[in-house]
LUMRO-484349 format. One record per residue (C-alpha): residue in three letters; y, x, z. Coordinates in Angstrom, 2 decimals, always signed. Each point is the difference from the previous one (the first is absolute). Example, Ala and Ser with C-alpha at 12.3 -4.5 7.8 and 13.67 -1.06 7.14 Angstrom:
R gumar       Y       X       Z
R   Ala   -4.50  +12.30   +7.80
R   Ser   +3.44   +1.37   -0.66
REM end
This chain:
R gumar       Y       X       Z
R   Unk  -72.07  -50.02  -18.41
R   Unk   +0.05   +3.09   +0.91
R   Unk   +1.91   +1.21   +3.51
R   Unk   +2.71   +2.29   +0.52
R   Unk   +1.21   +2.03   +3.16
R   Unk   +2.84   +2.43   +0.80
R   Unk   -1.34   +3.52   +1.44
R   Unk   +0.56   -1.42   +3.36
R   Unk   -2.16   -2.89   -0.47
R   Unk   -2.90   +2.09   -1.19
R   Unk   +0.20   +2.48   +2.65
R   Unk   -0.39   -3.05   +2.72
R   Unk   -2.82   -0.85   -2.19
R   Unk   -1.38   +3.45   -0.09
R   Unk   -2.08   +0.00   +3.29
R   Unk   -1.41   -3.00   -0.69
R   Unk   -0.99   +1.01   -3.39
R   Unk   -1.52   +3.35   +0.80
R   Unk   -2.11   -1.87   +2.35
R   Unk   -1.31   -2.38   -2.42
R   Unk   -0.27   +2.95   -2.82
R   Unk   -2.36   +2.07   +2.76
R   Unk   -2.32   -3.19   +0.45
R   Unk   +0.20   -0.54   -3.83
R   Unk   -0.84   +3.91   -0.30
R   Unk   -2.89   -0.16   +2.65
R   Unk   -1.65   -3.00   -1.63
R   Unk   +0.06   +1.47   -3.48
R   Unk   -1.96   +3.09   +1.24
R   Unk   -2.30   -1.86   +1.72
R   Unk   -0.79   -2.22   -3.36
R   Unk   +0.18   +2.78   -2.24
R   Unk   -2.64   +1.69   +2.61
R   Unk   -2.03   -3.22   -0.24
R   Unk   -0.01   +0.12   -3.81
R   Unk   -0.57   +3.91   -0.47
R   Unk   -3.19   -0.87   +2.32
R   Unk   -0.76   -3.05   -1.83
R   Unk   -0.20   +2.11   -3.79
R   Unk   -2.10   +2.34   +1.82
R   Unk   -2.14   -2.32   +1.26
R   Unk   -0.57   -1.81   -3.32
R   Unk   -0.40   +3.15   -1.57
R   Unk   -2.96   +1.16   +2.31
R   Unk   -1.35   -3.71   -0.76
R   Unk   +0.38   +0.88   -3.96
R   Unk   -2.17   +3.31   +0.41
R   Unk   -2.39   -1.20   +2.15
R   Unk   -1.31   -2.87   -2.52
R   Unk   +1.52   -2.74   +3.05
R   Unk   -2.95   +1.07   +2.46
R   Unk   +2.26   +1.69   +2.86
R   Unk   +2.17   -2.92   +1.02
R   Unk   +1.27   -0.67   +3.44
R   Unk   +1.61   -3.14   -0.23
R   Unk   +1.19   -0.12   +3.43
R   Unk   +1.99   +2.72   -1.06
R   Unk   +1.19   -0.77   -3.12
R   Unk   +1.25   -3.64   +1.34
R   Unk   +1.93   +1.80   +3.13
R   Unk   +1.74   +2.58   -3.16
R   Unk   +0.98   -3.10   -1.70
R   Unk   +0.83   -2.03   +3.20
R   Unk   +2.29   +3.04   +0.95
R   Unk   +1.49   +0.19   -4.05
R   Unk   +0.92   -4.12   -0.40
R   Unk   +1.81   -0.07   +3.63
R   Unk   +1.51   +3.40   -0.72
R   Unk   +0.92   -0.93   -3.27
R   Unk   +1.82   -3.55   +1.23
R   Unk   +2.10   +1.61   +2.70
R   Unk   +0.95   +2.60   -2.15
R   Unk   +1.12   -2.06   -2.51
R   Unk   +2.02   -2.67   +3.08
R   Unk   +1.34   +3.42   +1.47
R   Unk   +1.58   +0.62   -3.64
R   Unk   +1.09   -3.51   +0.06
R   Unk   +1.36   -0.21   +3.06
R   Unk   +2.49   +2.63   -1.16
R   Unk   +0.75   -1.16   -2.87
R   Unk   +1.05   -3.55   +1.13
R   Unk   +2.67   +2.23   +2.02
R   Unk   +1.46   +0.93   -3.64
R   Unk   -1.44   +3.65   +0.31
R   Unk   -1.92   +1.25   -2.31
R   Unk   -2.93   +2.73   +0.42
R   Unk   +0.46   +2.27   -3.19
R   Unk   -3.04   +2.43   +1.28
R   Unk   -2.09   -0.52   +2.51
R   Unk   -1.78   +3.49   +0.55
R   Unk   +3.85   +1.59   +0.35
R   Unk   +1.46   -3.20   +2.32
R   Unk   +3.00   -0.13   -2.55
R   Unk   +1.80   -3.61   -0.20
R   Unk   +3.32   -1.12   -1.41
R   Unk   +2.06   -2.34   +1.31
R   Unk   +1.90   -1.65   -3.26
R   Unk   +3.98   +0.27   +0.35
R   Unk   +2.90   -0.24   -2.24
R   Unk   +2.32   +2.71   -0.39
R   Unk   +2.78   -0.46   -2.31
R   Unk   -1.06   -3.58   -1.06
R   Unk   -3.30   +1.29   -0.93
R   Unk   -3.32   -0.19   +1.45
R   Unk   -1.45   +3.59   +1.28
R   Unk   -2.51   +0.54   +2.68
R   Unk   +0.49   +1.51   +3.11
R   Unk   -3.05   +2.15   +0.34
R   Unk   -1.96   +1.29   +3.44
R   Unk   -2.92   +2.17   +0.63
R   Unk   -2.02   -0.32   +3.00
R   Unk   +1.07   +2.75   +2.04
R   Unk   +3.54   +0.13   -0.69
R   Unk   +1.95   -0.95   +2.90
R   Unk   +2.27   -1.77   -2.22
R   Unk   +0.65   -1.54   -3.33
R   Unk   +2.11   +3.21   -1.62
R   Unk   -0.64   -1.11   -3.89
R   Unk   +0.80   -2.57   -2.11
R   Unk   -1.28   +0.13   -4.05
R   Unk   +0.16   -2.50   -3.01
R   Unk   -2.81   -2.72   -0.38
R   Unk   -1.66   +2.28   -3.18
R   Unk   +0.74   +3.75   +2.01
R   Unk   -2.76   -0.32   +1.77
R   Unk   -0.35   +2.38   +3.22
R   Unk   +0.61   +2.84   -1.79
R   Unk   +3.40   -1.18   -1.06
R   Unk   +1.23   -0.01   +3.32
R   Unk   +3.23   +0.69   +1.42
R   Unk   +1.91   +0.44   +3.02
R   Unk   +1.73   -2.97   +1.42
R   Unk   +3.73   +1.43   +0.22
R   Unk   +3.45   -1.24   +0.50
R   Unk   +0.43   -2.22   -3.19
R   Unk   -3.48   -1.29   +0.15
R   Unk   +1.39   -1.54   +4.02
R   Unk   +3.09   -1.69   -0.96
R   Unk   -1.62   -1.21   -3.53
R   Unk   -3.40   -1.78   +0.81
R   Unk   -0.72   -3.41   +1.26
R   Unk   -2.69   -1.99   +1.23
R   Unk   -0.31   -3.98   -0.86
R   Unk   +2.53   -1.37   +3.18
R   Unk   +2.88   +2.51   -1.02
R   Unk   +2.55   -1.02   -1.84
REM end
């Protein structure tokens, strides 16, 4: 079921969440280093005929990828189970659903942004966004309102 919040609920949620979306951010470059070095190892392997190996390490690349790749994906987790969702990771840009009107829409944040300014419809996408105004306040709820 998914969770909704008011814009004041998200923005207590917001440092929190850009705390968690910075680890999440930092562990993902770390992996994605570990891979990248990984392909490049197995790709020296490949041209080599297999007779340049140093295992010791190849099994610290793919110690570093597995752990890196597990707390990357309970970093993502962790913010999801808050109701947030990451929609891209390389921008920091997550939406807190909300209902304005009766009908679900996402409050949407990018790292950086000292506060949640937009608001868009669940199929807009970022690029649908638009500014949180007057009617958008006294029309949107979030799942204790009533």
């Amino acid at each position: 079921m998914t969770r909704h919040f008011t814009l004041e609920q998200a923005h207590r949620l917001l440092p929190d969440i850009e705390g968690m979306l910075r680890d999440a951010m930092a562990r993902h470059a770390e992996w994605q280093d570990a891979e990248t070095k990984l392909r490049k190892m197995q790709q020296e392997v490949e041209m080599s005929g297999g007779r340049r190996v140093d295992g010791g390490r190849a099994a610290e690349l793919k110690r570093k990828h597995d752990e890196n790749s597990h707390s990357f994906g309970e970093a993502l987790a962790a913010i999801h189970e808050l109701g947030v969702q990451v929609k891209d990771l390389e921008m920091g840009l997550v939406d807190f659903p909300s209902r304005y009107h009766g009908e679900e829409v996402l409050l949407c944040w990018r790292l950086g942004e000292p506060r949640i300014e937009f608001w868009h419809g669940p199929s807009e996408g970022f690029r649908g966004r638009k500014p949180i105004d007057r009617d958008f306040l006294d029309n949107h709820r979030g799942d204790f309102e009533h």
